[in-house]
Structures are given as structure tokens and as C-alpha cells.
N, C-alpha and C positions, 0 to 999 in steps of 0.2 A: 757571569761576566758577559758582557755583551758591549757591544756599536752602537751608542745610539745615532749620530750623526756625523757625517764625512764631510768639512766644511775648507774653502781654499779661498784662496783670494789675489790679485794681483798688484805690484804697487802701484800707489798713487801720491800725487803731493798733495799736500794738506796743511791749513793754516794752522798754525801756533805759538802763542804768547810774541808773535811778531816775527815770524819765521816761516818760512815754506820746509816742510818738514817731507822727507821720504817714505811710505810706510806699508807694509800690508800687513797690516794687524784687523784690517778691515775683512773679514770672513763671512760667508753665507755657505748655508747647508748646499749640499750639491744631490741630486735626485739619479737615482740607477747606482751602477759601480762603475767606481771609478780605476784607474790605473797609480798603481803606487809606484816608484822610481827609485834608487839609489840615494836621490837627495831631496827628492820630494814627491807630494802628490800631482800627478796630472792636473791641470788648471789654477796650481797655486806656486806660488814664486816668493823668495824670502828679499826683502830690499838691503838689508846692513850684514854681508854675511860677515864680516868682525865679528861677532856677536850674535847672528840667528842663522839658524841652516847650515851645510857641509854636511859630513857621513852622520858625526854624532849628534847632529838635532834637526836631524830631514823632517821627524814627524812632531808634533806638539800635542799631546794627550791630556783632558783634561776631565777630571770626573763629577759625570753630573750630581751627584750628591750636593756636592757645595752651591747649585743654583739656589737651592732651602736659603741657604746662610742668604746669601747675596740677593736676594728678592727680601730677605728682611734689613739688612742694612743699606740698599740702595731700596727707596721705596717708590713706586713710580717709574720707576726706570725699565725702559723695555730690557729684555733677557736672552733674546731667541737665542742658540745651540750657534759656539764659535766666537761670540761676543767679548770672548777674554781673548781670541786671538787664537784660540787649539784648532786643531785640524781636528783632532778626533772628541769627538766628544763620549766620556763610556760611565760603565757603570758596569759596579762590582769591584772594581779597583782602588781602593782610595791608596792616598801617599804613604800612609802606617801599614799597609801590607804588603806593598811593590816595593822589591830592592832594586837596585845598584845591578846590571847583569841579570836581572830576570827575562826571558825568551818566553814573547806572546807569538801567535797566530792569530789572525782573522782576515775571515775568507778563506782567499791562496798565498797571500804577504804575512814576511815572518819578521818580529823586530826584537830588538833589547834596551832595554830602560839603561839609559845611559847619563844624565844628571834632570834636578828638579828643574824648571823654568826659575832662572832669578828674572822679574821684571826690570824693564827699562821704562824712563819717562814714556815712549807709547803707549803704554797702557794706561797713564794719565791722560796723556792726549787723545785716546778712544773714547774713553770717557766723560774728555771735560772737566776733568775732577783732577785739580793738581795733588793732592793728597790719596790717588787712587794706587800708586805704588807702594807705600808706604802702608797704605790700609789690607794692603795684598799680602804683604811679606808678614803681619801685622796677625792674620789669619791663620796666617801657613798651609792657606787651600792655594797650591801654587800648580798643581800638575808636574809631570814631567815629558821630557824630553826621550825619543826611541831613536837609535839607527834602525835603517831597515838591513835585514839579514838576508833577506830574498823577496825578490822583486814581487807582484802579483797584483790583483785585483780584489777591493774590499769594497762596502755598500752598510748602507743603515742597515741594521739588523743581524747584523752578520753576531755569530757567538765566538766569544775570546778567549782561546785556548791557551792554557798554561804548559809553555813546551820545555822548562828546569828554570833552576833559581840561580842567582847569583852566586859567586865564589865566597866573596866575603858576607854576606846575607847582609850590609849595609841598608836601611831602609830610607825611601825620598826623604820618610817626614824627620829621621835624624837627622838628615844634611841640611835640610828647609831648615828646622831648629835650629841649627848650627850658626849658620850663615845668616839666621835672623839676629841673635845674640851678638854674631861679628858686624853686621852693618846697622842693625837698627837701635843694639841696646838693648836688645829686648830677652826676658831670663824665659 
């Protein structure tokens, strides 16, 4: 299990479907280590915290595995690491192994899986793609969401330590499935 990129971003406004929209969904890798915080990482900032950021979704985790999927069903489309909008980008994690309460380390920053990512129209508007939420939840490569547990400092590369598991052993891709069946229809 490993880090592969520590990506942040700041908001901006941005045009869509005839609207000036809020967002920082807009992420680029960040180089050295960085500082992880209570409600986010150093040089990344959430715009709608209704809905993104607070204790229970400071970090956005997302596993590079599913780049495969996504380079074959978006074709042409650039990819770099963050492009879904994750701060973290990892590998060795996917959603069917990570519960609900599982406690990682990487680096000297300790965190807990605390629910999957549901997307929001942003992530269609990142893409350009009005049918890119739906093709997301669609997948069920949706990542999740960590509080952090203790503050610290993390960087590409770093290795991701499994520090116990959840109470209920609940797993992301149950809840993703769940919640795909509850809003999309989908069995």
C-alpha cells in the first residue's frame, strides 16, 4: 500500500451550463511533503463545505487502480493523478477491502475511512461530461473519504500503514453499492 500522489487545490469560479459555479475540484499533484491539518491538506481548500470538507471528509482518497477503467472508457482524455478531484491518490486500497473505521498512517499523518465519496454535478463540470456523475456511481470506483486522527506530514511515496480495522467491518464498495441501487437504480 503506498502514496502515489498528494494533490490540492484552491477554489475557483468557473463556467457552467450558464452559471458561474464555485469549485475546487480542480487538483494538481504537489512535489516534496506536504502538511496535513485537522480539515485539510496544506494548499488545498474545500469551496461547499455543506457537502465537502469538515473533520469527516478533510482528505479525499482515491485508488489508482481504477485510472485502467477510466483511460478505457474516457478515451483521449488526459488523466494526471487528482483529476477526479482526490487529494490522495494510493494504491493497494481498493473500495472492497477498506471499511468504514479502518485507521491508516502515511508518513507521520494518521486517518480513518469515514464514508465513500457520493459525487456531485462537479465532477461533471470537471469533466465537461454532464453524464460523468452518473457514469461514476455507475462504476462504483468512487474512493472514499478519511478524517485525519493526527496531524502530520505525507509526500508521494510514502508507504500506507494499516493501524486496525473498523468496528463494524462495513466495507466502502457495500455502501457505494448501496447507495448506487438507492439513487441510480442500479442492482
Amino acid at each position: 500500500m503506498r502514496l502515489l500522489s498528494v494533490s490540492v487545490g484552491r477554489p475557483r469560479d468557473v463556467q457552467w451550463q450558464g452559471e458561474v459555479v464555485r469549485t475546487s475540484i480542480f487538483k494538481s499533484p504537489v512535489a516534496g511533503r506536504v502538511r496535513v491539518r485537522r480539515l485539510n491538506i496544506e494548499g488545498d481548500e474545500q469551496s461547499d463545505l455543506d457537502v465537502h470538507g469538515g473533520e469527516d471528509k478533510a482528505v479525499y482518497a482515491y485508488p489508482a487502480e481504477h485510472y485502467a477503467y477510466w483511460h478505457e472508457q474516457l478515451p483521449g482524455v488526459a488523466l494526471p493523478w487528482g483529476v477526479f478531484g482526490e487529494n490522495l491518490t494510493i494504491e493497494g486500497l481498493p473500495e472492497s477491502r477498506v471499511h468504514i473505521g479502518d485507521r491508516f498512517r502515511a508518513g507521520s499523518a494518521e486517518f480513518a475511512v469515514t464514508e465513500p465519496r457520493m459525487p456531485c454535478y462537479k465532477l461533471a463540470l470537471r469533466f465537461g461530461r454532464p453524464d460523468m456523475v452518473k457514469r461514476f456511481m455507475t462504476s462504483r470506483r468512487t474512493g472514499f473519504y478519511l478524517a485525519v486522527l493526527k496531524e502530520g506530514e505525507i509526500g508521494a511515496g510514502d508507504a500506507i500503514e494499516s493501524l486496525g480495522q473498523g468496528e463494524d467491518r462495513i466495507s466502502v464498495a457495500s455502501v457505494v453499492a448501496a447507495k448506487s441501487r438507492q439513487n441510480l437504480g442500479i442492482v
